[in-house]
C-alpha positions as CSV (number, residue, x, y, z in Angstrom):
1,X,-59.8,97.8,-75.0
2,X,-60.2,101.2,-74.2
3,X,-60.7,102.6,-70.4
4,X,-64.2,104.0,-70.9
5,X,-65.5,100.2,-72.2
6,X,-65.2,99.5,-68.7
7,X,-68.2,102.3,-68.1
8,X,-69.8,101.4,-71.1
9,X,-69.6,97.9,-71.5
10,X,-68.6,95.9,-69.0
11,X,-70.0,97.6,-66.3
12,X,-74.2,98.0,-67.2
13,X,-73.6,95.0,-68.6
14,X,-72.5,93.4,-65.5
15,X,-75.7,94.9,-63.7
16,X,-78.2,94.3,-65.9
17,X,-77.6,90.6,-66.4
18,X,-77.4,90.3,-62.4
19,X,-80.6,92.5,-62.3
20,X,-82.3,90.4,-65.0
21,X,-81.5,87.1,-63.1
22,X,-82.5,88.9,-60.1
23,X,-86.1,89.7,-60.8
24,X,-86.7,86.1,-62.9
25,X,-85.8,84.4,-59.2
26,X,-88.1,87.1,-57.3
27,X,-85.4,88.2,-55.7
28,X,-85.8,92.1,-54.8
29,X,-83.7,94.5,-57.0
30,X,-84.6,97.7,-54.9
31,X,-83.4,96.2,-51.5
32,X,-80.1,95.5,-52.7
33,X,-79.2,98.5,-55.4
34,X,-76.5,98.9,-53.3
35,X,-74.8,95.5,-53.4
36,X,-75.6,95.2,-57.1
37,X,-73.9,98.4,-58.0
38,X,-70.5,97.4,-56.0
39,X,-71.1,94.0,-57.6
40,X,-71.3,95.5,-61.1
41,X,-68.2,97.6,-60.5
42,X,-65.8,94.5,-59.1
43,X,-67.2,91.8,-61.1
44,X,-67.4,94.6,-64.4
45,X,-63.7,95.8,-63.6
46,X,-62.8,91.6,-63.7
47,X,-64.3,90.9,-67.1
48,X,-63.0,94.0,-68.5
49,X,-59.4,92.9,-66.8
50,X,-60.0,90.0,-68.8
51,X,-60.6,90.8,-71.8
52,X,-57.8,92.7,-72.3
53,X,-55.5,90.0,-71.1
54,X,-57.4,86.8,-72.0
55,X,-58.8,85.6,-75.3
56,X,-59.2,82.0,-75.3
57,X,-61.8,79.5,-75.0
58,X,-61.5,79.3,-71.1
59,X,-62.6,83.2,-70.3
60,X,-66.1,82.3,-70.5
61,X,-66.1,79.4,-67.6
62,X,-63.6,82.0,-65.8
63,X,-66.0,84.6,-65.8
64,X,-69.3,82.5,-64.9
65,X,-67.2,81.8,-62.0
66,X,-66.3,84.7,-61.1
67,X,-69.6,86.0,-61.6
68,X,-71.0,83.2,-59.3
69,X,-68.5,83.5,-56.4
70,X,-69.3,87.3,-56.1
71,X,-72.8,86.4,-56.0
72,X,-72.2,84.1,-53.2
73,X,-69.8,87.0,-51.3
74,X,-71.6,89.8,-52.0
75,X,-75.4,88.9,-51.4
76,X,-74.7,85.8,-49.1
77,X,-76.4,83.2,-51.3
78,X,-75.3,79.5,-51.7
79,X,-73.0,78.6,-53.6
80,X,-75.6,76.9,-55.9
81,X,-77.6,79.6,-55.9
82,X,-74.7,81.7,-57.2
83,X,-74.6,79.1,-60.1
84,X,-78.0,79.2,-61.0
85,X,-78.0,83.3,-60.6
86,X,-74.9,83.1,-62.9
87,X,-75.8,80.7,-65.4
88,X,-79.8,82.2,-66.1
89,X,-77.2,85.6,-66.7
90,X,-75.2,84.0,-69.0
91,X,-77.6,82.3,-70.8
92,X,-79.5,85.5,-71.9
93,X,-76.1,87.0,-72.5
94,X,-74.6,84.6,-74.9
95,X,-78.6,84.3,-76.2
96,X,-79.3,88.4,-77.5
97,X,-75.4,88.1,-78.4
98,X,-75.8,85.5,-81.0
99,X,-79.6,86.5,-81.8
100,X,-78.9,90.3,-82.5
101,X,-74.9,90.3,-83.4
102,X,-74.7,87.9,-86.0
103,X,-77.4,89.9,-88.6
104,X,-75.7,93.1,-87.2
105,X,-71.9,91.6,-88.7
106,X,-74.2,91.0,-91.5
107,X,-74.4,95.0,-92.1
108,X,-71.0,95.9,-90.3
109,X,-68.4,93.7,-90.6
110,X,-67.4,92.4,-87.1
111,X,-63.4,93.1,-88.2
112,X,-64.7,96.9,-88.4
113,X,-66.4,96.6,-84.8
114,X,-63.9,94.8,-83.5
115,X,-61.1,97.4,-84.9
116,X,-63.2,100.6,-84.1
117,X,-63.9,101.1,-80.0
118,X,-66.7,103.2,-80.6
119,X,-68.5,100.7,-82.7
120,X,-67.7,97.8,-79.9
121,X,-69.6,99.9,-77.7
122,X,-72.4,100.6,-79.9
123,X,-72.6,97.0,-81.1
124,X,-72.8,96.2,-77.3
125,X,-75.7,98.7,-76.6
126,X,-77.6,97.7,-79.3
127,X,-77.0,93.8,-78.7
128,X,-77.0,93.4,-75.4
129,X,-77.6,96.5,-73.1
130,X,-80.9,97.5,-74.7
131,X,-82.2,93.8,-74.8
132,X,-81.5,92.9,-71.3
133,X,-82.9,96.2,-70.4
134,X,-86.4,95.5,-71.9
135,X,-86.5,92.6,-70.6
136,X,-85.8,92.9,-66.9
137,X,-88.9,95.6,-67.9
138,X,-91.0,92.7,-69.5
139,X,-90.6,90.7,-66.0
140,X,-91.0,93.1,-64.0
141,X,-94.1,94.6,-65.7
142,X,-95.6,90.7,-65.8
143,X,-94.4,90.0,-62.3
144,X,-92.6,86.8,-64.7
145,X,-90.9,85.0,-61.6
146,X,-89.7,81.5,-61.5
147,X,-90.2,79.6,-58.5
148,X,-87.0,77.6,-58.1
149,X,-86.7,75.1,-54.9
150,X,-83.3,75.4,-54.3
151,X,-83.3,79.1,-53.9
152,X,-84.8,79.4,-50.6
């Protein structure tokens, strides 16, 4: 992978699935922009790291925790509560990936976005970027917040 992925990919990508977990568990974006953004750039800069050095079936589970534990440094949250902030992230991840990638391979070949950097990063902005964005607009718009026990 190319250098600028890491600002194009693995970094928004990074805040926008903490930012979309973030405001499904009520938990205030605004107050901690600040936190998120450093997040974004360590835990971004790890997945990028990666996936330059790392393609087999265990990345996934290395990056959830990775993911989780930062969580739990960073903002001061439980360990579980790193898990569940982690996992509702990964889940919409690995959901608009398979939802909107697969018919897109269906027009592009993934061989060609896989061989072509600017493609990757357009394939990643159309699949996952712009999804994730709209929603974390959808919850925030319809103040869509679940109430989970364990995070309090």
């Amino acid at each position: 992978m190319e250098w600028f992925s890491f600002f194009l990919l693995s970094f928004p990508e990074a805040f926008l699935m903490l930012a979309v977990s973030f405001a499904l568990l009520g938990v205030s974006i605004k107050g901690n922009i600040k936190s998120m953004i450093i997040f974004s750039l360590v835990y971004g800069g790890v997945a990028f790291t990666l996936s330059i050095f790392m393609m087999n079936s265990i990345k996934p589970l290395i990056n959830l925790t990775v993911f989780a534990l930062l969580v739990v440094i960073i903002f001061k949250f439980k360990i579980l509560n790193g898990f569940i902030i982690g996992i509702i992230g990964f889940l919409l991840l690995v959901f608009f990936e398979i939802i909107l990638l697969l018919p897109l391979t269906q027009i592009i070949p993934f061989e060609q976005i896989a061989a072509s950097p600017w493609l990757r990063i357009l394939a990643g902005i159309m699949t996952i970027h712009l999804p994730l964005l709209v929603t974390l607009l959808v919850i925030q718009k319809f103040k869509l917040v679940i109430k989970v026990p364990l995070l309090k």
